[in-house]
MIKOL-845602 format. One line per field, with one value per residue: residue number from 1; residue in three letters; x, y, z of N, C-alpha, C in turn. Coordinates in Angstrom, 3 decimals. Each point is the difference from the previous one (the first is absolute). Example, Ala and Ser with C-alpha at 12.3 -4.5 7.8 and 13.67 -1.06 7.14 Angstrom:
% MIKOL-845602
num: 1;2
residu: ALA;SER
n.xx: 13.190;-0.350
n.yy: -5.690;1.050
n.zz: 7.800;-0.720
ca.xx: -0.890;0.820
ca.yy: 1.190;1.190
ca.zz: 0.000;0.060
c.xx: 0.900;-0.770
c.yy: 1.200;1.090
c.zz: 0.000;0.730
END
This chain:
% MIKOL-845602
num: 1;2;3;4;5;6;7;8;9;10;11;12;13;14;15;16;17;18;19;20;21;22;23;24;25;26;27;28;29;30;31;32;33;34;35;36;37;38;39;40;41;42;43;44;45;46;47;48;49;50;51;52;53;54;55;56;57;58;59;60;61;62;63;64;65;66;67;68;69;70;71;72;73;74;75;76;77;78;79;80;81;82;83;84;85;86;87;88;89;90;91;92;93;94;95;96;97;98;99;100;101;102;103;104;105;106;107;108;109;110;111;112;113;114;115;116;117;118;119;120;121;122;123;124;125;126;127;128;129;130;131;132;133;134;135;136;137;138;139;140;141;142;143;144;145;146;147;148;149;150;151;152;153;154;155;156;157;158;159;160;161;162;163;164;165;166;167;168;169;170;171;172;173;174;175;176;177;178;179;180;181;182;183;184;185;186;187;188;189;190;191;192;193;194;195;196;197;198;199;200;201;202;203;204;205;206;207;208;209;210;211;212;213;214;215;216;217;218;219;220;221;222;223;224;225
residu: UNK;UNK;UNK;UNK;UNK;UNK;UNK;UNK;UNK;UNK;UNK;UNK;UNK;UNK;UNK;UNK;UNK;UNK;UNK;UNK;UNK;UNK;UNK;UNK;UNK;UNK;UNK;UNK;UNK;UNK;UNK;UNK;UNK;UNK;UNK;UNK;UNK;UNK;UNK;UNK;UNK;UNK;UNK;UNK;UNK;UNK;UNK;UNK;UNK;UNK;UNK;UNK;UNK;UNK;UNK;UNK;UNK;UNK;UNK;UNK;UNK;UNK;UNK;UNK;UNK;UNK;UNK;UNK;UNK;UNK;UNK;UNK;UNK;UNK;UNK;UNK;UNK;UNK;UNK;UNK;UNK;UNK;UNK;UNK;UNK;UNK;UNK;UNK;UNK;UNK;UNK;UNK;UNK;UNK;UNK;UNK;UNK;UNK;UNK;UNK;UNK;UNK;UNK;UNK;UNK;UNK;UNK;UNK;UNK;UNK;UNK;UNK;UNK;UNK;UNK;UNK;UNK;UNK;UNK;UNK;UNK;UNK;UNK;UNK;UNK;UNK;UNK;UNK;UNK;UNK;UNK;UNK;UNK;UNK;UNK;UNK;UNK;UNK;UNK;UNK;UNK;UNK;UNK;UNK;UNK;UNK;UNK;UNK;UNK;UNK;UNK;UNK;UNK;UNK;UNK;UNK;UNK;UNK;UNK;UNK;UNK;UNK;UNK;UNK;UNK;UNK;UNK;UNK;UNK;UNK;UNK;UNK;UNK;UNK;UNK;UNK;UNK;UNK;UNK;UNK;UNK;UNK;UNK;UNK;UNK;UNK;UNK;UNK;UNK;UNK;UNK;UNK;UNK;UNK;UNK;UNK;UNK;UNK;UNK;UNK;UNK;UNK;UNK;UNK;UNK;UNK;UNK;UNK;UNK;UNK;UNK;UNK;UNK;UNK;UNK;UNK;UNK;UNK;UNK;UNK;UNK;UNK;UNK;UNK;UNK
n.xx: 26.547;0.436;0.961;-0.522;1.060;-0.860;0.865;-0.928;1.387;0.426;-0.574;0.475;0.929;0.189;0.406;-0.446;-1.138;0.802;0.083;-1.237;-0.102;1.605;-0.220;-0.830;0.275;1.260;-0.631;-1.411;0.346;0.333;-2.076;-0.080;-0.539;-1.355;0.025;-0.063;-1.467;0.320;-0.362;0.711;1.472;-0.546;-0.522;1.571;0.451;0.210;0.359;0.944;1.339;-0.338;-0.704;0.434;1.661;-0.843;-0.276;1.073;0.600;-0.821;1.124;-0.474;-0.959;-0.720;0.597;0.727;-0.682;0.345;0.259;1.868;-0.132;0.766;-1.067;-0.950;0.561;0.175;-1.185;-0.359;0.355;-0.359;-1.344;0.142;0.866;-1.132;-0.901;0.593;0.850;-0.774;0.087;-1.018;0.660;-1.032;-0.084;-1.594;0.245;-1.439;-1.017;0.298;0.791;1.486;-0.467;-0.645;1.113;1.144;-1.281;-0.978;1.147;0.269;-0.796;0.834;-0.540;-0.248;0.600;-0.540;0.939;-1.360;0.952;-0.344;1.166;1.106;0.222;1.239;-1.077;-0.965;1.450;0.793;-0.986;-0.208;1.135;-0.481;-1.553;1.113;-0.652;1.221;0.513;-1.557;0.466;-0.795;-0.337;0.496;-1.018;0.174;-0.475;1.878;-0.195;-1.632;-1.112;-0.142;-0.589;0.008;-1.399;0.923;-0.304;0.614;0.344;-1.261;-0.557;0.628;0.147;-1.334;0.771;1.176;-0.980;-0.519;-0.413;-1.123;-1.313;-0.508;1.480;-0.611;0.726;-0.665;0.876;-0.726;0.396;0.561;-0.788;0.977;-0.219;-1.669;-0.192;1.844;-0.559;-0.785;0.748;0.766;-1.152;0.275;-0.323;-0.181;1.586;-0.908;1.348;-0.355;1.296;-0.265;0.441;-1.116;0.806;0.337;0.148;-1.104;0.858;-0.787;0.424;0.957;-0.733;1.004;0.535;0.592;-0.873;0.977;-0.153;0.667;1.036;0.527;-0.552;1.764;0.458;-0.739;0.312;1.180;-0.215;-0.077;1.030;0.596;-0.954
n.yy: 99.922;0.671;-1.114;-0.426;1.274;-0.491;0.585;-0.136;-0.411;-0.600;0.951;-0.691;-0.360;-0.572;0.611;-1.265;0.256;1.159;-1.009;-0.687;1.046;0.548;-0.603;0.794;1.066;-0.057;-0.771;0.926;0.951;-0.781;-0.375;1.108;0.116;0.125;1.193;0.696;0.787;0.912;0.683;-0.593;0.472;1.409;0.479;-0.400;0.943;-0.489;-0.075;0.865;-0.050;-1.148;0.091;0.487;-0.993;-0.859;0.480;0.345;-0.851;0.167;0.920;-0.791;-0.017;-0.226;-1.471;0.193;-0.564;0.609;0.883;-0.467;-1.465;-0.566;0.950;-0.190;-1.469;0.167;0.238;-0.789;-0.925;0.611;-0.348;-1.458;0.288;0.728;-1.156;-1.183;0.689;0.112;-1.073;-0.378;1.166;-0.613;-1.665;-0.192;0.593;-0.872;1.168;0.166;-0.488;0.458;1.609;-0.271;-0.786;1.143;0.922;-0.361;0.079;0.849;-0.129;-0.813;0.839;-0.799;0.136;-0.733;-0.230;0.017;-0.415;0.631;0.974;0.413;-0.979;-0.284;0.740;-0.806;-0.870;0.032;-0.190;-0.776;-0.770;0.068;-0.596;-0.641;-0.982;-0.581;0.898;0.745;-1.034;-0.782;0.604;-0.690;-0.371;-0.437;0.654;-0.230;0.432;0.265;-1.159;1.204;1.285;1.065;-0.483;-1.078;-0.509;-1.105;1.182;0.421;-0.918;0.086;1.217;-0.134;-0.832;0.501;0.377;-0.882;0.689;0.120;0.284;0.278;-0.673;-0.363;1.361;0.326;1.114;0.354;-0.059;-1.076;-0.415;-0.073;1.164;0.880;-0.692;0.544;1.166;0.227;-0.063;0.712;0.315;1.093;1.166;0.737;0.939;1.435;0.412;0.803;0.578;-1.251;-0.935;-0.011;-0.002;0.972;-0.887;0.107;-0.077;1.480;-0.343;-0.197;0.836;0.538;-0.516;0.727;1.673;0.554;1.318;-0.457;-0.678;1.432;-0.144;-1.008;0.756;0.496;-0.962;0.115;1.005;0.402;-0.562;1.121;0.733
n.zz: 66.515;-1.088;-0.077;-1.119;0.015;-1.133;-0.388;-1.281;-1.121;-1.118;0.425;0.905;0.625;-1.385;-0.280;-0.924;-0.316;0.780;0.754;0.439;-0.170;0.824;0.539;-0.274;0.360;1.074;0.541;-0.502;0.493;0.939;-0.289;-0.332;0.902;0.078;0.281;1.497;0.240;0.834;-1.214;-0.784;0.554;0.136;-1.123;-0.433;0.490;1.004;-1.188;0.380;-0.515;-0.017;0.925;0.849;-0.541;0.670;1.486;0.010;0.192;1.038;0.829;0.895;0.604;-1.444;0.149;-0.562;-0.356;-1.279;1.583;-0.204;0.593;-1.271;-0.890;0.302;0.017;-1.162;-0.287;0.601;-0.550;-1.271;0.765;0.700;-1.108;-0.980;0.651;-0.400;-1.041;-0.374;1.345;-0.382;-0.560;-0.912;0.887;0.223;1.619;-0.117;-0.307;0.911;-0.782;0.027;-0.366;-1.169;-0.687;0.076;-0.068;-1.357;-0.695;0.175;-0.904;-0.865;-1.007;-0.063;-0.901;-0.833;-1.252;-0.819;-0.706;-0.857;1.083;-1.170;0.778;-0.438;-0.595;0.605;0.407;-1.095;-0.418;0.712;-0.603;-0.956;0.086;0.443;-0.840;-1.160;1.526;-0.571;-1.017;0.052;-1.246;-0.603;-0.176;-0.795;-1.420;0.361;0.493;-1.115;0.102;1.182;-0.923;0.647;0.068;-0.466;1.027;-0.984;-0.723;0.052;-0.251;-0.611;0.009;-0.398;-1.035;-0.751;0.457;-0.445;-0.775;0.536;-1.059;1.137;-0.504;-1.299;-0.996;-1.117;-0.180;-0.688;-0.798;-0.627;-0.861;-0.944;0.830;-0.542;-1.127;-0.129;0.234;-1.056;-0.942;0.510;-0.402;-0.374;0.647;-1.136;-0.153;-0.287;-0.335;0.156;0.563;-0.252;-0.625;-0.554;-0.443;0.427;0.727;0.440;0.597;-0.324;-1.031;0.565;0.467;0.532;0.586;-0.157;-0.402;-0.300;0.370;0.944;0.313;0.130;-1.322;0.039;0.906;-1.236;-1.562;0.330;0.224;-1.173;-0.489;0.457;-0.739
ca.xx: 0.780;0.795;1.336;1.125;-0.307;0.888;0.105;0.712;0.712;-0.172;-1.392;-0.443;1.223;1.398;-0.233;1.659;0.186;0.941;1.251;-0.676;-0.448;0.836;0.685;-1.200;0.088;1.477;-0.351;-0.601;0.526;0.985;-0.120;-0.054;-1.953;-0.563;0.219;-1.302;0.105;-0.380;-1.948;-0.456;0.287;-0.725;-0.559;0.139;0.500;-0.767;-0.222;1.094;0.928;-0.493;-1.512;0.840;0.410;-1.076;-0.661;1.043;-0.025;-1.675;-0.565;-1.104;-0.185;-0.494;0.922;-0.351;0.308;0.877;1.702;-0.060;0.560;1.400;0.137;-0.136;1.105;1.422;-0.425;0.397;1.752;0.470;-0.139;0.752;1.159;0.032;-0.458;0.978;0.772;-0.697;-0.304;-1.625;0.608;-1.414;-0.654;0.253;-1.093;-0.981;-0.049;0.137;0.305;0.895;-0.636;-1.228;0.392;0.275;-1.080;-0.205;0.845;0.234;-1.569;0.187;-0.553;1.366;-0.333;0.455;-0.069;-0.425;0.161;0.354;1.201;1.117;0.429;1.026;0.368;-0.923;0.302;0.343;-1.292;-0.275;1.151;0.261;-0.799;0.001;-1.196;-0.223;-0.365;-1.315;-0.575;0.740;-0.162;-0.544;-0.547;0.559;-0.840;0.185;0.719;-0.600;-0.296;-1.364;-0.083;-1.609;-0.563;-0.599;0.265;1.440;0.617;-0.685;0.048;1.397;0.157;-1.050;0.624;1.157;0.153;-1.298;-0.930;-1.429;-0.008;-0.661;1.392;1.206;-0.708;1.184;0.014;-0.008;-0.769;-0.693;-1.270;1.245;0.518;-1.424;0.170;0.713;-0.330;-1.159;0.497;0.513;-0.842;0.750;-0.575;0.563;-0.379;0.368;0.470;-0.703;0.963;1.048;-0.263;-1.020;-0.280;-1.164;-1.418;-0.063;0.182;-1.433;-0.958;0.545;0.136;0.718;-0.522;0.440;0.808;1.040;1.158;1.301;0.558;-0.100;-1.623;-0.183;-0.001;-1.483;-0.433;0.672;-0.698;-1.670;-0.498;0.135;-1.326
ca.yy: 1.231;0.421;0.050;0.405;0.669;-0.213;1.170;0.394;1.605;1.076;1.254;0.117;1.269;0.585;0.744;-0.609;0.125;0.917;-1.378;-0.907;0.636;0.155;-1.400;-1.005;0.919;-0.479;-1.242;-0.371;0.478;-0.876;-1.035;0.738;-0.186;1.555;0.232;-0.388;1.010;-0.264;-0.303;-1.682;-0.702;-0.211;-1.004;-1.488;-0.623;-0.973;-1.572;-0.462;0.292;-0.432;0.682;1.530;0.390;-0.556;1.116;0.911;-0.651;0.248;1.852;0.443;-0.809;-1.547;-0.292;-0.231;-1.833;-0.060;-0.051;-1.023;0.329;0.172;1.487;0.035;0.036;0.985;1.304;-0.096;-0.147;1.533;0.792;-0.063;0.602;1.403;0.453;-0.461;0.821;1.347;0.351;0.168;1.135;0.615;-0.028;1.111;-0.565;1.042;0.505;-0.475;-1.791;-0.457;-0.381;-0.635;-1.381;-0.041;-0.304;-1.447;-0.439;0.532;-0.512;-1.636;-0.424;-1.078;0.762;-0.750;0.315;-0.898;0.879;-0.546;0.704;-1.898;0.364;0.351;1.062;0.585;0.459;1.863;1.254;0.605;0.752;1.716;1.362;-0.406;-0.945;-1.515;-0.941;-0.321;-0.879;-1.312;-1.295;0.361;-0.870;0.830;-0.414;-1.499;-1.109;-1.049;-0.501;0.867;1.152;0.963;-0.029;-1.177;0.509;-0.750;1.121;0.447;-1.290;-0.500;0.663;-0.777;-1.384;0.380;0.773;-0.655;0.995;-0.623;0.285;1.252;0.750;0.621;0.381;0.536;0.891;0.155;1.259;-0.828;-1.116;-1.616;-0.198;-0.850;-0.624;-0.854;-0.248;-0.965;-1.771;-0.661;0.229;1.246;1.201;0.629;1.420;0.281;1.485;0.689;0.875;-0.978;-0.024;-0.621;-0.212;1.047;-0.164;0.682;-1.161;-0.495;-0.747;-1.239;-0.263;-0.242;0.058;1.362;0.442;0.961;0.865;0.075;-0.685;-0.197;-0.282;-1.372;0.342;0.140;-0.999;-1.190;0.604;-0.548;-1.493;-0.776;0.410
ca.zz: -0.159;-1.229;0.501;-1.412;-1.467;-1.020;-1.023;-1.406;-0.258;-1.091;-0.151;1.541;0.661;-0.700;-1.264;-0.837;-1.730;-1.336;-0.394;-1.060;-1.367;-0.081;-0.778;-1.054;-1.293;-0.628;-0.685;-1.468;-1.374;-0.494;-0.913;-1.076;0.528;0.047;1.261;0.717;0.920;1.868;0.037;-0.215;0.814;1.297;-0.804;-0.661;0.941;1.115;-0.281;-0.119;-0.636;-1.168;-0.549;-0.633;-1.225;-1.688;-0.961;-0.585;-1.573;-0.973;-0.085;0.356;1.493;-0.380;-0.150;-1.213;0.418;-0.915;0.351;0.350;1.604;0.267;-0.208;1.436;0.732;0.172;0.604;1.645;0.374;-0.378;0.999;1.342;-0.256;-0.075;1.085;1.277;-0.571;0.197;0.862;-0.040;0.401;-0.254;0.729;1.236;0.835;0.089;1.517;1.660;0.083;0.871;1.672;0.488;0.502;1.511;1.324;0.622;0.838;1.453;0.909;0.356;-0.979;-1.314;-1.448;-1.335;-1.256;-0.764;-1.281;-1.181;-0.786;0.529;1.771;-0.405;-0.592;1.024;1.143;0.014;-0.047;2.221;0.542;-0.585;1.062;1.280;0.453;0.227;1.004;0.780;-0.163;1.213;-0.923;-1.709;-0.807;-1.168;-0.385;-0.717;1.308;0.568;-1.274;-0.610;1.024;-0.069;0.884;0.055;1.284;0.370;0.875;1.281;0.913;0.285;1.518;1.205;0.634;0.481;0.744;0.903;-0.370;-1.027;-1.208;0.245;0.819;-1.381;-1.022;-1.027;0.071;-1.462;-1.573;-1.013;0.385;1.031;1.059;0.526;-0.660;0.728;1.962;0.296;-0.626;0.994;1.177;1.005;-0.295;-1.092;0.415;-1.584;-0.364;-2.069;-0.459;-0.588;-1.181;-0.587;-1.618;-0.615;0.685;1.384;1.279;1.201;-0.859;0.803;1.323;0.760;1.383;0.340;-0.555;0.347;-0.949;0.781;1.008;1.525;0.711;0.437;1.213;0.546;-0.116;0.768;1.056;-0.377;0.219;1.886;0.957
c.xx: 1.146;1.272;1.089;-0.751;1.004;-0.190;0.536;0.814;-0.475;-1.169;-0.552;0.956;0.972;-0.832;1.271;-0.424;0.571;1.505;-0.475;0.371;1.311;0.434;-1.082;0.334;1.362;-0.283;-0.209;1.233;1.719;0.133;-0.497;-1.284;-0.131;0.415;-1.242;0.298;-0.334;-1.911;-0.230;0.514;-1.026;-1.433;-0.183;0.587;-0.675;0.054;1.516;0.884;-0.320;-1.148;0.754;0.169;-0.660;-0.949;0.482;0.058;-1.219;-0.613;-1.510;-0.558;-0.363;1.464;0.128;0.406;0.844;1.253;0.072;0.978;1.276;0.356;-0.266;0.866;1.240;-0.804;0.166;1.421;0.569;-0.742;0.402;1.389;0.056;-1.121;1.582;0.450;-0.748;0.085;-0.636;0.203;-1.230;-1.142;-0.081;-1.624;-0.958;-0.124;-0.840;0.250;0.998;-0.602;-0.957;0.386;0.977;-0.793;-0.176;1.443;0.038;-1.527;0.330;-0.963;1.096;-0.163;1.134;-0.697;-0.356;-0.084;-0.095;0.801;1.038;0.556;1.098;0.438;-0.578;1.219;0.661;-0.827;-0.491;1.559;0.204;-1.037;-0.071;-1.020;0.709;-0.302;-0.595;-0.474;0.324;-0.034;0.041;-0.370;0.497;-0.843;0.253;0.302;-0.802;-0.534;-1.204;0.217;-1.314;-0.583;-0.297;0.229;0.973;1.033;-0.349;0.184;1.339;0.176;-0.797;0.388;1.026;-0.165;-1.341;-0.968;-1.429;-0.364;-0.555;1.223;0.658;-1.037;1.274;-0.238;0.405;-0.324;-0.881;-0.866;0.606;-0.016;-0.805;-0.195;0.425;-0.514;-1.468;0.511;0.047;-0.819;0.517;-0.092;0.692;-0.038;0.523;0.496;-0.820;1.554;0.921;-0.317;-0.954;-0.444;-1.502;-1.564;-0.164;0.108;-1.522;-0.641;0.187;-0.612;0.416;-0.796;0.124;1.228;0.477;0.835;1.232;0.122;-0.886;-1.579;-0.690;-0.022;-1.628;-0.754;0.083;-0.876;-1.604;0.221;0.380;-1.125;-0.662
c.yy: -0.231;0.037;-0.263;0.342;-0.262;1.146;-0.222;1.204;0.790;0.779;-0.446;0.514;0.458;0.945;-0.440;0.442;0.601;-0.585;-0.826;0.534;-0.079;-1.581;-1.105;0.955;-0.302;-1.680;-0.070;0.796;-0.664;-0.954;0.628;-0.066;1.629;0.202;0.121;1.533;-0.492;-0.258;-1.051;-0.989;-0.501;-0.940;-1.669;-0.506;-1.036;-1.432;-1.300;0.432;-0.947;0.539;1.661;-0.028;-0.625;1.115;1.219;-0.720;-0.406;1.210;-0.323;-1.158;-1.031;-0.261;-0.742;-2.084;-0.222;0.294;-1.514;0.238;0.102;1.954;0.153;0.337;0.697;1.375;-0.074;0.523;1.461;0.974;-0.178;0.483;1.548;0.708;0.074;1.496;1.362;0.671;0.974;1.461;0.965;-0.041;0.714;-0.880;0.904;0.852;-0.734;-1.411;0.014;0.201;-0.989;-1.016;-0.058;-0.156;-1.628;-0.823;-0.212;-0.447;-1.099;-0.909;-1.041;0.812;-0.585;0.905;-1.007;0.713;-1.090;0.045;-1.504;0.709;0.348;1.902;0.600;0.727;1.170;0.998;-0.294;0.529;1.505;0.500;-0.260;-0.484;-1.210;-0.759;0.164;-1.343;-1.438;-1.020;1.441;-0.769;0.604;-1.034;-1.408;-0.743;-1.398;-0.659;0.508;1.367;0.647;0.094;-1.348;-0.198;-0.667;0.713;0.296;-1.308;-0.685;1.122;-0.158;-1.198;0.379;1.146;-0.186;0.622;0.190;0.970;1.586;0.826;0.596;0.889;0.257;1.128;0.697;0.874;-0.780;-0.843;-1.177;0.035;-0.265;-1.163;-1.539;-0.066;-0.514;-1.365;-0.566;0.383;1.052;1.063;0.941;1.429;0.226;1.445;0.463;0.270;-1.185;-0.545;-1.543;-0.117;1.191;0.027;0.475;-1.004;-0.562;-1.093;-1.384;-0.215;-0.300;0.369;1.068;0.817;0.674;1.196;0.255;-1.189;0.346;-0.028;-1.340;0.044;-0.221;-1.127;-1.209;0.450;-0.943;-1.558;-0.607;0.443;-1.513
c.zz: -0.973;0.752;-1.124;-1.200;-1.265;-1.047;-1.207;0.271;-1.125;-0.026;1.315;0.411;-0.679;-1.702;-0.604;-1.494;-0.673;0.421;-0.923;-1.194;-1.220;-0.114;-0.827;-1.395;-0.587;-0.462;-1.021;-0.781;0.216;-0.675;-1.280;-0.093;0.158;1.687;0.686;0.921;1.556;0.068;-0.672;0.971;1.510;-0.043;0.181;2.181;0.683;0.498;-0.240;-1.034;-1.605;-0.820;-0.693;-0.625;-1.169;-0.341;-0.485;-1.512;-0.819;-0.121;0.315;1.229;-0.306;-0.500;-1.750;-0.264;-1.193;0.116;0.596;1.412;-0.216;0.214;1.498;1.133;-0.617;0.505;1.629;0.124;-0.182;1.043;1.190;-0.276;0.575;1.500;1.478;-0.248;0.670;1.807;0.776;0.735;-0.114;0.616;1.603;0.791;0.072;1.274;1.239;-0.382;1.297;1.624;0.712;-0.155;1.216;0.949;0.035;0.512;1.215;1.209;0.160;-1.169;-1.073;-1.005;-1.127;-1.293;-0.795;-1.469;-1.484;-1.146;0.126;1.225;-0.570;0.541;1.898;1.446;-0.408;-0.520;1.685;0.550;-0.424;0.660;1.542;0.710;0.629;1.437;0.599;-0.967;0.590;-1.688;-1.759;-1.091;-1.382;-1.354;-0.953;1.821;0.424;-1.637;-0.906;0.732;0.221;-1.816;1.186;1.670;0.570;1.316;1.304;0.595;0.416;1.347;0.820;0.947;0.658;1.465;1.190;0.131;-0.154;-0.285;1.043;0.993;-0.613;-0.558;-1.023;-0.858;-1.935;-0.956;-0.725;0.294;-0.008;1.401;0.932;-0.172;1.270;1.570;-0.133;-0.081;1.613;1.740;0.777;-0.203;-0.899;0.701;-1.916;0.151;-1.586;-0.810;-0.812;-1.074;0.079;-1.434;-0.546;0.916;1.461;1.208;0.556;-1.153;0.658;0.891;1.229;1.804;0.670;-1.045;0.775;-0.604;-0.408;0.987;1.290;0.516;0.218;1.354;0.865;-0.148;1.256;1.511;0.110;-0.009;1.670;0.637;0.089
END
């Protein structure tokens, strides 16, 4: 029986890209770079804050190997500036997320954040939608030496929390996040509404889809039969 759930944020419970958007766009054009709209952004997202702004500065999802890392990194640096700045006043929770993580709360379900956003930015986007203390953990996507898809993440809370592989599932948009719960032997739930780089979640295959949150309610049902 499924006693911890781990949840990506960005396009699983939070809608962050028109923040994303707002400090990748004040980035490039603080570097006198082309700017970037909220539909490329949603696009290039997923994959962490490096992968972003390289692909902002490659205006496109293949990353261009002729930028060099020093551009790179001042591109980070000019966006953890203008993301901190922005307070994520744009972002917003999808529908039935808060309730439906109060319920499992409240069932006695553990519930952790496995993200590939920098943790940095992660506790005041749950303090602003009054999530942060249904989580007992936030994995954040520099806190370890690898992130989703690779299952480093997942397993580190498996250990940390004594876990085996048919107690946990993890909860996602992107095929990082299948990806990451096969890596790590554990059942994948897939939302369609987040961002996947242009592609359809079911191509992943994931173990169970889902429309909305609260039709994790039913899943979790089905794996205690």
């Amino acid at each position: 029986m499924v006693k911890f759930i781990a949840f990506d944020l960005d396009g699983t419970l939070v809608d962050s890209v028109p923040d994303l958007t707002v400090a990748v766009d004040k980035a490039m054009l603080s570097m006198g770079r082309d700017g970037v709209s909220e539909e490329q952004v949603r696009e290039w997202v997923g994959n962490g804050a490096d992968n972003l702004v390289a692909r902002a500065l490659s205006q496109s999802y293949h990353i261009d190997p002729s930028i060099s890392d020093e551009l790179k990194l001042q591109a980070r640096v000019e966006f953890d500036h203008f993301y901190a700045e922005c307070g994520h006043n744009e972002s917003h929770l999808y529908p039935t997320v808060k309730n439906t993580l109060e319920q499992l709360f409240a069932e006695g379900y553990q519930l952790a954040i496995v993200t590939n956003k920098p943790g940095q930015f992660v506790p005041d986007i749950l303090e602003q939608h009054q999530i942060a203390h249904l989580f007992v953990e936030v994995v954040g996507g520099d806190a370890l030496p690898k992130r989703k898809p690779d299952p480093m993440p997942l397993e580190y809370l498996m250990d940390k929390y004594g876990m085996a592989h048919n107690q946990m599932i993890l909860v996602g948009d992107s095929k990082n996040d299948v990806l990451a719960a096969k890596n790590a032997g554990i059942g994948s739930v897939a939302l369609p509404y987040g961002y996947n780089h242009g592609e359809p979640i079911e191509d992943s295959n994931p173990d169970f889809l889902i429309q909305q949150l609260s039709g994790l309610k039913q899943v979790l049902h089905q794996l205690s039969q």
